[in-house]
C-alpha positions in Angstrom: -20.6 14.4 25.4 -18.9 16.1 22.5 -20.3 19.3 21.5 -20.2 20.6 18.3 -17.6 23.5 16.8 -19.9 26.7 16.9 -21.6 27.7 12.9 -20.1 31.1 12.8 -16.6 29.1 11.8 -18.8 27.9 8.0 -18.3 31.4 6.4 -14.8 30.5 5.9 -15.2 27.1 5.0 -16.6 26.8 1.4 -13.9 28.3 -0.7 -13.5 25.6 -3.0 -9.8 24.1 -3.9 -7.0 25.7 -4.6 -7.3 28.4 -2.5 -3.8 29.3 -1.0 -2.2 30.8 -4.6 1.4 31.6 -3.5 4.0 29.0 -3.1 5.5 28.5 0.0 9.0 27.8 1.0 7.8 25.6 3.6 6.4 23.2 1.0 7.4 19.4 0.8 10.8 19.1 -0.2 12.0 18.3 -3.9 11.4 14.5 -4.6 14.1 12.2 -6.0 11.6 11.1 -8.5 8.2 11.2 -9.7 5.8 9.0 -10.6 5.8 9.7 -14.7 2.0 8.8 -14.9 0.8 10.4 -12.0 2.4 13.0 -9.2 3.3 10.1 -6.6 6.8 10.5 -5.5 9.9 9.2 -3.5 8.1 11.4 -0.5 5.7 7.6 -0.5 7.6 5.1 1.8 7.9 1.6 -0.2 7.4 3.0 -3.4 8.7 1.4 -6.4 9.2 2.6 -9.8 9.1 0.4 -13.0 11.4 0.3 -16.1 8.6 3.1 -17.8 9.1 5.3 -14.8 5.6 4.1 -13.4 5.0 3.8 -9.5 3.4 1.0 -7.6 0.7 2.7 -7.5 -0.3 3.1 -10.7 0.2 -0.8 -11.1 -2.1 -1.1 -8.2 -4.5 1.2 -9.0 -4.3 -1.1 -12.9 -5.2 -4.0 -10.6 -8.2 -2.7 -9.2 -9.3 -1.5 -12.6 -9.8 -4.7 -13.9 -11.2 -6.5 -10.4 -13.7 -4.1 -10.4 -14.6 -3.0 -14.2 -17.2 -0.1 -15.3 -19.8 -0.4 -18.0 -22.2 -2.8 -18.6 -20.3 -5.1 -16.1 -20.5 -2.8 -13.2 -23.8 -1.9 -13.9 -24.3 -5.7 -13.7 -22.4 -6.1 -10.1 -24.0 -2.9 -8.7 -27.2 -4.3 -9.0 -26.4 -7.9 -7.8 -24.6 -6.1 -4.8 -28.0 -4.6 -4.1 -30.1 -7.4 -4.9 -28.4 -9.3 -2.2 -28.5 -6.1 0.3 -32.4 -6.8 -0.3 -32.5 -10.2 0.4 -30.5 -10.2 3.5 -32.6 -7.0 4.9 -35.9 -8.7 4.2 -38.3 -8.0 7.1 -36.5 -5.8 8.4 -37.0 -1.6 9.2 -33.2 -1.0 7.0 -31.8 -3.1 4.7 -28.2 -1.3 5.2 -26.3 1.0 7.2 -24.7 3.2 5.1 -21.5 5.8 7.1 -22.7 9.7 5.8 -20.2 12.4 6.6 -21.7 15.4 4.2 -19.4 15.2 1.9 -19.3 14.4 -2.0 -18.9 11.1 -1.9 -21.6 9.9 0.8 -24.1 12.4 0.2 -23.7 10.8 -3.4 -23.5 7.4 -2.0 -26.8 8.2 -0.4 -28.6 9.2 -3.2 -27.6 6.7 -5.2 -28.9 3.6 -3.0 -32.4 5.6 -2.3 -33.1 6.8 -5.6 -31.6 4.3 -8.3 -31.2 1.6 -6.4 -34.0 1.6 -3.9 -32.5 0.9 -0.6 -33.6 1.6 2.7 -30.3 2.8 4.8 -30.3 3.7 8.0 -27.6 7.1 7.6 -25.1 6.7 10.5 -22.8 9.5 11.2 -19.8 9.8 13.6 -19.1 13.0 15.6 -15.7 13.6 17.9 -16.9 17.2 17.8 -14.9 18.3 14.8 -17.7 18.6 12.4 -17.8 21.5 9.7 -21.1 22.9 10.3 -21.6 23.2 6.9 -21.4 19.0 6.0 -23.6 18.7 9.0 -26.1 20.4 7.7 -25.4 18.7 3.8 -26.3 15.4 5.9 -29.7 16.9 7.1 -30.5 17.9 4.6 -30.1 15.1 2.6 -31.7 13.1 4.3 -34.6 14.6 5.2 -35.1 15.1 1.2 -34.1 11.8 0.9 -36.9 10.3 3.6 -33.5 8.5 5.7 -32.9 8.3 9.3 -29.9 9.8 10.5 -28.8 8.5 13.5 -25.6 10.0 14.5 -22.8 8.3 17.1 -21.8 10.6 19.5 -18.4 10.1 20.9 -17.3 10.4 24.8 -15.5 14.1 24.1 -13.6 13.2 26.9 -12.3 10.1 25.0 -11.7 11.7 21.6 -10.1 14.9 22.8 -7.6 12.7 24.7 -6.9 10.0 22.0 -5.9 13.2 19.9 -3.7 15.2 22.6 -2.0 11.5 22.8 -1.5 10.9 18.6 0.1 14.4 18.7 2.2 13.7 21.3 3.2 9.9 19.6 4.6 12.3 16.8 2.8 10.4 13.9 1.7 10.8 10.8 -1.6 9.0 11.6 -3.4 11.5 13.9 -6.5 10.7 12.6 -6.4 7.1 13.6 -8.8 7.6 16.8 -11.3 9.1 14.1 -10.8 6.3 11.7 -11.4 3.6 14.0 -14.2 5.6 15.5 -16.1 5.8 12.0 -15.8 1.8 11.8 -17.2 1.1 15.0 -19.9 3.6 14.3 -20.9 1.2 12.0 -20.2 -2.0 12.9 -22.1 -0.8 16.5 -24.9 0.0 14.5 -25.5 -2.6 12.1 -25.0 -5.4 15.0 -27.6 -3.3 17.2 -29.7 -3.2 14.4 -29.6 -6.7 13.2 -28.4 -5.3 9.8 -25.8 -7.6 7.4 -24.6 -5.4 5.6 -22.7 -1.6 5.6 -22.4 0.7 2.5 -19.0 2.8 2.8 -18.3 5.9 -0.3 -15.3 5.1 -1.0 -13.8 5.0 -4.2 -10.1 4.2 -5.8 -10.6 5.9 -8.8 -11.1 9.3 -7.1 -9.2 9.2 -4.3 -6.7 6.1 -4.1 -5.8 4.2 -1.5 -3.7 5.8 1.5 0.2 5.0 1.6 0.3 2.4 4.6 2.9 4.6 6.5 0.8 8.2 6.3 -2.2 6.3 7.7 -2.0 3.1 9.8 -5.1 1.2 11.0 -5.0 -0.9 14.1 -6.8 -1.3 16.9 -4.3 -2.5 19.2 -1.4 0.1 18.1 -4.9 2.7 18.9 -4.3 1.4 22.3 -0.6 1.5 22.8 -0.5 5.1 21.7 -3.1 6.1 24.1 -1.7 3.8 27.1 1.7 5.5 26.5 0.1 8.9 26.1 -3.6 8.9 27.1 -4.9 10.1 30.6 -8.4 9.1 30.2 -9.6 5.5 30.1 -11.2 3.8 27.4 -14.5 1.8 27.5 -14.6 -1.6 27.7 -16.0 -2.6 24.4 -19.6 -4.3 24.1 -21.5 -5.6 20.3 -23.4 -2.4 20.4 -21.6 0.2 22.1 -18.0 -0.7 20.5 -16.1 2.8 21.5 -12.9 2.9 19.9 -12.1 -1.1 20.6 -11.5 -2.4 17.1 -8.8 -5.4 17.1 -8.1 -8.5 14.6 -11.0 -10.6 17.9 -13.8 -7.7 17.4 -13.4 -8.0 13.8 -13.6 -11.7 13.7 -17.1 -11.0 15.8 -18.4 -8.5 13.6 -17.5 -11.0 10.3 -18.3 -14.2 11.6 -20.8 -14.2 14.4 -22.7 -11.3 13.2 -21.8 -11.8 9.5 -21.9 -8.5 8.6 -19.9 -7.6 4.9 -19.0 -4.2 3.9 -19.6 -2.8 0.4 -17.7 -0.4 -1.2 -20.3 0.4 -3.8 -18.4 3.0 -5.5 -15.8 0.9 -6.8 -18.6 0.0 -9.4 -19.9 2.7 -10.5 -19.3 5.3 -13.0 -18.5 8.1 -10.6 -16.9 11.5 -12.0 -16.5 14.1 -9.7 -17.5 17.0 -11.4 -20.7 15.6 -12.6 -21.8 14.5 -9.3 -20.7 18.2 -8.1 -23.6 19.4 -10.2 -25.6 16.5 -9.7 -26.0 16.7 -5.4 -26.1 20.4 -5.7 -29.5 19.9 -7.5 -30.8 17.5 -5.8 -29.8 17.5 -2.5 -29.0 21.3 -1.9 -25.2 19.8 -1.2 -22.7 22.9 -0.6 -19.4 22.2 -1.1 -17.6 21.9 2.7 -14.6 23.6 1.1 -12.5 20.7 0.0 -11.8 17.0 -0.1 -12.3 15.7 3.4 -13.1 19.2 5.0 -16.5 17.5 6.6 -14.2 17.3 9.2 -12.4 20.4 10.3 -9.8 18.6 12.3 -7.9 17.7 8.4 -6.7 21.6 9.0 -4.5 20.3 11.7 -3.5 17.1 9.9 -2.6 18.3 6.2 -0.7 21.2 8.3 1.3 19.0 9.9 2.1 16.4 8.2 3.2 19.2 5.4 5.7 20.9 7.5 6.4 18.1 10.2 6.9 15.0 7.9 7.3 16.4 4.9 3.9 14.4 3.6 1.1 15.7 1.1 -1.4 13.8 1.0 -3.1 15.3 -1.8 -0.4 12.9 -3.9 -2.4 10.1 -3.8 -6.1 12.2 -4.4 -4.9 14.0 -7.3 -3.0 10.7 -8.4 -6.3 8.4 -8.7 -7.6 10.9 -10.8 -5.2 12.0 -13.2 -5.6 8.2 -13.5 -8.9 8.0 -14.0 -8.6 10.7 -16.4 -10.7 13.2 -14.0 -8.0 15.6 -13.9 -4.5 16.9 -16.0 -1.8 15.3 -14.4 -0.6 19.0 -15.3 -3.2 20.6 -12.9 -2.1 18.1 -10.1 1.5 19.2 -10.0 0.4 22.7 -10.4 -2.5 22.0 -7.1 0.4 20.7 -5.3 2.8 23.5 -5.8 0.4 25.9 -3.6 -0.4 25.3 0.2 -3.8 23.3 0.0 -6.5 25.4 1.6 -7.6 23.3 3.9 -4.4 24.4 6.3 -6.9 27.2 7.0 -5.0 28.9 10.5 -8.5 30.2 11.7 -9.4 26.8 11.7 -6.2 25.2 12.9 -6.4 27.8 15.9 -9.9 26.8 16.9 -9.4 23.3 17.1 -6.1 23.7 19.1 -7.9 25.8 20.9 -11.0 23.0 21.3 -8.4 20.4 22.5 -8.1 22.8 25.5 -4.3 23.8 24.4 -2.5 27.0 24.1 -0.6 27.8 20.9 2.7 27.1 22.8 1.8 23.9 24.8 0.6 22.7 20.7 4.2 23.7 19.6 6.1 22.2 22.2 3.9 18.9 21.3 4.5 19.0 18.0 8.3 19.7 18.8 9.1 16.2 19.2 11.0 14.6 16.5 8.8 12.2 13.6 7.8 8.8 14.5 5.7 6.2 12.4 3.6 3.3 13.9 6.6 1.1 14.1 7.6 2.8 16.9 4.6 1.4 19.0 3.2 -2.2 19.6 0.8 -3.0 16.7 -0.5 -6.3 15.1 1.2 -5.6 11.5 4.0 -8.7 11.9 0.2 -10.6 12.7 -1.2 -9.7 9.7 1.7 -10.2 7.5 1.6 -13.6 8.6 -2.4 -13.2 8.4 -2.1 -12.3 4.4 -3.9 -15.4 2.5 -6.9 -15.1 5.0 -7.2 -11.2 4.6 -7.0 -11.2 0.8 -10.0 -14.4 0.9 -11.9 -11.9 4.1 -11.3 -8.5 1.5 -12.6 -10.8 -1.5 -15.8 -12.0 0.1 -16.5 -8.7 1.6 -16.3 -9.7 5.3 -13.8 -6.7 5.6 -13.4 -3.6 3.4 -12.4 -4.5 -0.3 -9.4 -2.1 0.3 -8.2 -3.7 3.7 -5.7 -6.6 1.5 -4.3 -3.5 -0.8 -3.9 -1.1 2.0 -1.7 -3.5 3.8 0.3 -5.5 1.4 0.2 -3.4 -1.7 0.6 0.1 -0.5 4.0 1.4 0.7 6.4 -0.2 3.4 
C-alpha cells in the first residue's frame, strides 16, 4: 500500500506562483520563434506558425472556442449535460463519478455539480503516495462541507514507485504517464463497480490548454513497454473493477461500449475565470492554495525540474498560453512568469520524493544521465490510432472518450 508523504513537508508548499524571482542560466534555451498571440514557441515539437505569426495552437484553441461556446449557449449545454447525468443515474446511490485531486479546478468542479447543478457525485481520488498534504486535506474538506463521499483509489506502492524508477530510466519527457493512466482507471474502475454512466473530469482548455503530444503521451500499451524494458515489479492483470494501470485501445472499447460510460468535461462550458473561482472556493470550501498549478501532486517538482533542464521543456507555455487567450492573463506577465524558475522545482521537495522512490541523490543523477528519448523510442499504438482517426474524432464527439482525446492526438504537435 502507498503511504502518504508526511504533513510537516505543507509549510513550504503554499507560496503561491511566481516564487523563484531570479533568472536562471539554466533556463530553456532561446526559441527560434514565438507564438505572436501567445508565449508558445519553437521549444513545441510540430508546431506551425501562420502568415500573422500565430501558432497551431492558437488556431486550435479558436476551434474549441466555437465547439464549445460560453453565454447563454453554454449555460444551455451545461444544463442539458446534467439533465442527462440525472436521467441515466436514476435509482441509483450517485448519479456521477466525478476525479477530485484538491486542486482549483476539481474542488471547483465539485462545487459546481452539488450546489448549482444538483448532482450527486461519488468524489474519487487517486493516490501513488505523492499527495501534497495540503490538497488532501482541500478534498476533505470539501467534501465533507459539500455532504460527498470520497472514496479514494489506493495504488499498489510497489507498482507505482516502480513504473516511475522505470519512466526515469526510459529518459522521457512523459514521467507522469503511470499517474495519468492511474487517474483514468481510477475512474473508469469506479464507475463500472458502481454501475455509474457517466464521469465528470475538471478540465478546461481555456485555462490550461491542451498538452503538446510529445511532452505528454497517453498509451496504455507504450505504459507497458516502458515498464517491461525497465520495470522489476509485475503488474496486475487487469479486471472491470480493479483495472491497475491496464488501459489499452480493448479496455477502452469495454469501458465505452459494454459499460457505456461517457466522460464529460464540464468545464469546457462554463464561464470559468481563475481568479474569481480563487476567491470563490476559498469562501466556500476553506480551499488553500497547494502552491501552484498542479502542485496537488508533489511529484510535478521532479517533472517541471526535469524536463526544464533535461529537455529543455516548460510546460507552463501551454498554461499561461490558454489564458493569455482567454484573456485571463497579459501575455506580458506570461513571458515575464516564464523568465523565472517556476516554484514548483522546490529542491526540498524534489529531495523527498527521490528520496521516497528509495534513491540516493547519485543513483537519481546517474538515471537521469541518460541522453533524451520521446515515446517513439518505445512500442506504442500511435501508427493505430492514426489509422484509428475518423472513429476517435466520432468516440471524442459523443463523449465515449474525453472531448480532448481527438485534439490531443491529431491536433497537438508531432
Amino acid at each position: 500500500m502507498s503511504a502518504p508523504l508526511p504533513s510537516s513537508t505543507s509549510a513550504p508548499l503554499t507560496t503561491p506562483e511566481p516564487a523563484a524571482a531570479a533568472v536562471s542560466a539554466s533556463l530553456a534555451k532561446a526559441p527560434a520563434q514565438r507564438c505572436t498571440r501567445c508565449i508558445m514557441d519553437t521549444t513545441v515539437p510540430g508546431i506551425r506558425f501562420d502568415g500573422r505569426g500565430e501558432c497551431s495552437f492558437c488556431a486550435l484553441h479558436d476551434k474549441l472556442d466555437r465547439a464549445f461556446p460560453l453565454g447563454e449557449a453554454g449555460r444551455q449545454n451545461v444544463q442539458e449535460l446534467a439533465a442527462d447525468i440525472r436521467r441515466v443515474g436514476r435509482g441509483k446511490k450517485y448519479d456521477c463519478v466525478l476525479g477530485v485531486s484538491g486542486g482549483r479546478d476539481s474542488s471547483f468542479t465539485l462545487w459546481y455539480c452539488v450546489t448549482k447543478l444538483k448532482l450527486r457525485p461519488l468524489a474519487v481520488h487517486f493516490n501513488d503516495g505523492f499527495g501534497n498534504p495540503v490538497a488532501g486535506e482541500n478534498m476533505v474538506k470539501a467534501c465533507r462541507q459539500l455532504g460527498v463521499e470520497l472514496r479514494t483509489i489506493t495504488s499498489d506502492w510497489r507498482e507505482s514507485k516502480d513504473l516511475k524508477i522505470a519512466f526515469l530510466k526510459a529518459s522521457t519527457p512523459d514521467m507522469e504517464e503511470g499517474t495519468d493512466l492511474g487517474i483514468a482507471t481510477a475512474l473508469y474502475g469506479v464507475a463500472a463497480k458502481e454501475g455509474i454512466q457517466r464521469i465528470v473530469i475538471g478540465q478546461s482548455f481555456r485555462t490550461e490548454g491542451i498538452c503538446p503530444l510529445s511532452w505528454n503521451y497517453l498509451d496504455g500499451r507504450y505504459l507497458k513497454a516502458v515498464h517491461k524494458r525497465f520495470g522489476t515489479v509485475p503488474l496486475r492483470p487487469w479486471s472491470p473493477n480493479d483495472p491497475g494501470f491496464n488501459l489499452d485501445l480493448k479496455e477502452m472499447f469495454y469501458y465505452a461500449f459494454v459499460r457505456r460510460i461517457k466522460t464529460v468535461t464540464l468545464l469546457y462550458h462554463v464561464d470559468y475565470v481563475r481568479a474569481d473561482v480563487d476567491a470563490l472556493i476559498s469562501r466556500e470550501l476553506d480551499w488553500v492554495n497547494p502552491g501552484a498549478h498542479y502542485f496537488d501532486d508533489l511529484y510535478q517538482s521532479v517533472i517541471y525540474y526535469l524536463n526544464r533542464t533535461k529537455f529543455n521543456i516548460d510546460r507552463r507555455l501551454f498554461n499561461y498560453s490558454a489564458l493569455v487567450r482567454s484573456g485571463q492573463m497579459s501575455r506580458e506577465e506570461a513571458l515575464t512568469r516564464t523568465a523565472s524558475i517556476n516554484s514548483i522545482e522546490d529542491p526540498r521537495v524534489i529531495d523527498l520524493c527521490i528520496k521516497r522512490l528509495g534513491l540516493t541523490r547519485a543513483e537519481f543523477d546517474q538515471i537521469v544521465a541518460a541522453p533524451p528519448k520521446t515515446f517513439r523510442d518505445y512500442p506504442n499504438s500511435y501508427s493505430l490510432i492514426r489509422r484509428l482517426r475518423w472513429p476517435i474524432k466520432v468516440l471524442s464527439q459523443l463523449n465515449l472518450i474525453p472531448e480532448s482525446a481527438y485534439d490531443k492526438y491529431f491536433n497537438c504537435g508531432a
